[in-house]
N, C-alpha and C positions, 0 to 999 in steps of 0.2 A: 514411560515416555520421557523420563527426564533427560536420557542417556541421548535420545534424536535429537540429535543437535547438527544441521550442517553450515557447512562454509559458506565465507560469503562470495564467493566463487560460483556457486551452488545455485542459490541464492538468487545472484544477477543473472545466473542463466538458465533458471527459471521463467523470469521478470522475460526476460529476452523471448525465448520460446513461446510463451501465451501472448505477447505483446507479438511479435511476427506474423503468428496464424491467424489473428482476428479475422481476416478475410478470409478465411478457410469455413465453410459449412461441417458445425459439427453436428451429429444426431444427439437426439437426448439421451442414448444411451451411454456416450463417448461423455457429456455434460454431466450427467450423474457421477461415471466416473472420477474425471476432474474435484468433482464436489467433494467425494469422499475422501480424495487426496490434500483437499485444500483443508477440511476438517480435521486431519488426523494433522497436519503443521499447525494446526491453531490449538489444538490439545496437546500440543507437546511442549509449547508454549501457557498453556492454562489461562487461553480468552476462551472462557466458556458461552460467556454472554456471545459475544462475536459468530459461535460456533451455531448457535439458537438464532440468530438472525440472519444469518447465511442461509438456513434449512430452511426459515420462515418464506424468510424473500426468494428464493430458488422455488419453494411451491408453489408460492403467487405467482409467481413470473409464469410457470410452465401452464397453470391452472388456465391463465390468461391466453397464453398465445395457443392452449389446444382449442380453449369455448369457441376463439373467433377463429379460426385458420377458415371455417365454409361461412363465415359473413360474409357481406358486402356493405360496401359504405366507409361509415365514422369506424365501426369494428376492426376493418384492415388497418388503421393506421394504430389500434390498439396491441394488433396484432404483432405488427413489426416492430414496435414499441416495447412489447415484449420480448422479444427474442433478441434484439440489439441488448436491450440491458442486462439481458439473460448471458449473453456473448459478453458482457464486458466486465460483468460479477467476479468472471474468475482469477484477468490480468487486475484488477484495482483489488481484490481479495488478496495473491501473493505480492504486489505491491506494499500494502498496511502491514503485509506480515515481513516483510523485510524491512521495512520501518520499526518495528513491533522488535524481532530480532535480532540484527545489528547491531554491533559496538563500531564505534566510527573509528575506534584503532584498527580491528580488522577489516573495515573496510581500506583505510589507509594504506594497510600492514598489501593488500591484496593489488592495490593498484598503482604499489611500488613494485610489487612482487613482478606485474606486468611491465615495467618498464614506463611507463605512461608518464610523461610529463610533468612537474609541479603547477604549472601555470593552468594545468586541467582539472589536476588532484584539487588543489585549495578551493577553486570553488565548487565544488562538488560536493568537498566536505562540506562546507558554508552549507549549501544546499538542501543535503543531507539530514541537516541540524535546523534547517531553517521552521519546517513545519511542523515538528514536534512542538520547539519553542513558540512559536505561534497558537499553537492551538493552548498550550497552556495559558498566553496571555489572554485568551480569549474565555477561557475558564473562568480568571480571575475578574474578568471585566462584567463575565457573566453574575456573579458571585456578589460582584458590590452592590451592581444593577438589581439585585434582588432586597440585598439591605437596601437599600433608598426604596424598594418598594414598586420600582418598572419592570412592568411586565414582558418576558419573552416569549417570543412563538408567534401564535396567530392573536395573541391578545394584545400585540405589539403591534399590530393595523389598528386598535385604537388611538393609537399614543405614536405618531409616526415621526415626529418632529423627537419627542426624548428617545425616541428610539435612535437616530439619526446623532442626537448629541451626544449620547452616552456611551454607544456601542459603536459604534462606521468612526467617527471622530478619531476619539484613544486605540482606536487597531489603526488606522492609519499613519499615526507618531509611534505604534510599537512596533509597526516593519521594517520604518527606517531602522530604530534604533536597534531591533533586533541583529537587520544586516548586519552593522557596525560592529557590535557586541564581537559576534563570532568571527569577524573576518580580524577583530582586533586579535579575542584568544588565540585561532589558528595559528599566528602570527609571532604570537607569546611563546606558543608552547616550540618553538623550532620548528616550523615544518618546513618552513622554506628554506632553512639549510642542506648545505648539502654535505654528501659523505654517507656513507653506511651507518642506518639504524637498528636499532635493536627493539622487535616488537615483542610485547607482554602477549599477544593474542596468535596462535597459530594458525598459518594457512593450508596449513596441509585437508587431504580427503580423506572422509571418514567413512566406517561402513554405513552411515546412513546415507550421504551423495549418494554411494553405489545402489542405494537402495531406488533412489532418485532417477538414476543412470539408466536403471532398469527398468525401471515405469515408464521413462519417457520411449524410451526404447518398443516396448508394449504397446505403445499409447499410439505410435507413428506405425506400427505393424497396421493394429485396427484401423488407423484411419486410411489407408493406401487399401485394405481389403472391405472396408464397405461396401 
């Protein structure tokens, strides 16, 4: 699995394709499928935990929306509850994993490759980089919050005020500064120059895309002969 490695070309058009169809009624047979797909990208990567909670949540979810499909009532809204977030597992699933796999040079390297603007590139990259960095700040916030002995989760409805102080406060002062942070680096490193670069990350297609290529290809036959 180490060798599956695709582009991030790939990648976004992915992202693109299950983000497009949301309106589209898939079967759970076609979902299952999907599943398996989004599982073998996250073991090729080695989020195994990721992998055990995708399986988890995908049974719950179905388990749910097949009990109620002949309720009436409170049931139907548990119903469609489950099948929306069932439907929306799989685009925010290959979302984290292009978070997850991504190097921001090859995303860079790819959206120079397109022709695509700097004034679009830079913040994107920003972007990009934004909620990684954030979620670590918010690790760390976690983490102190715990040395001082405040409680997170649902024990944190005791304690709503130090919740409030400790945690919403300092994420607040680390977005700005995060922004800043990154749009100063971007900035450092040359990108808004211009002239031909030379990128360390190749954007060429691999045989794993085509492997991709073909799935999706598969994937659009089943859905058009249901």
């Amino acid at each position: 699995m180490k060798k599956f490695k695709l582009s991030t070309g790939t990648k976004f058009g992915l992202l693109l394709f299950y983000t497009s169809t949301l309106t589209i009624f898939f079967t759970t047979k076609l979902e299952i499928l999907n599943m398996v797909m989004i599982l073998l990208l996250f073991f090729s990567i080695r989020k195994w935990k990721y992998c055990v909670k995708a399986i988890f949540g995908f049974i719950v979810l179905t388990g749910i929306y097949y009990f109620t499909r002949n309720m009436l009532g409170v049931a139907q809204v548990f119903h469609t509850w489950a099948l929306i977030v069932r439907r929306l597992l799989i685009p925010f699933s290959i979302g984290y994993y292009v978070i997850l796999s991504t190097n921001i040079s090859s995303v860079m390297a790819s959206l120079e490759k397109l022709k695509i603007p700097k004034t679009i590139i830079i913040p994107l990259i920003v972007m990009f980089r934004y909620m990684p960095a954030l979620n670590d700040e918010y690790s760390n916030i976690k983490n102190a919050m715990k040395i001082r002995g405040i409680e997170i989760g649902l024990k944190s409805l005791k304690t709503p005020q130090l919740t409030l102080e400790y945690l919403l406060v300092p994420l607040l002062f680390s977005t700005s500064n995060i922004g800043e942070e990154l749009s100063q680096a971007a900035f450092s490193k040359g990108i808004s120059l211009d002239g031909k670069k030379e990128r360390y990350f190749s954007t060429q297609l691999t045989k794993s895309d085509v492997l991709i290529f073909i799935y999706l290809i598969f994937f659009i036959f089943l859905l058009i002969r249901r």
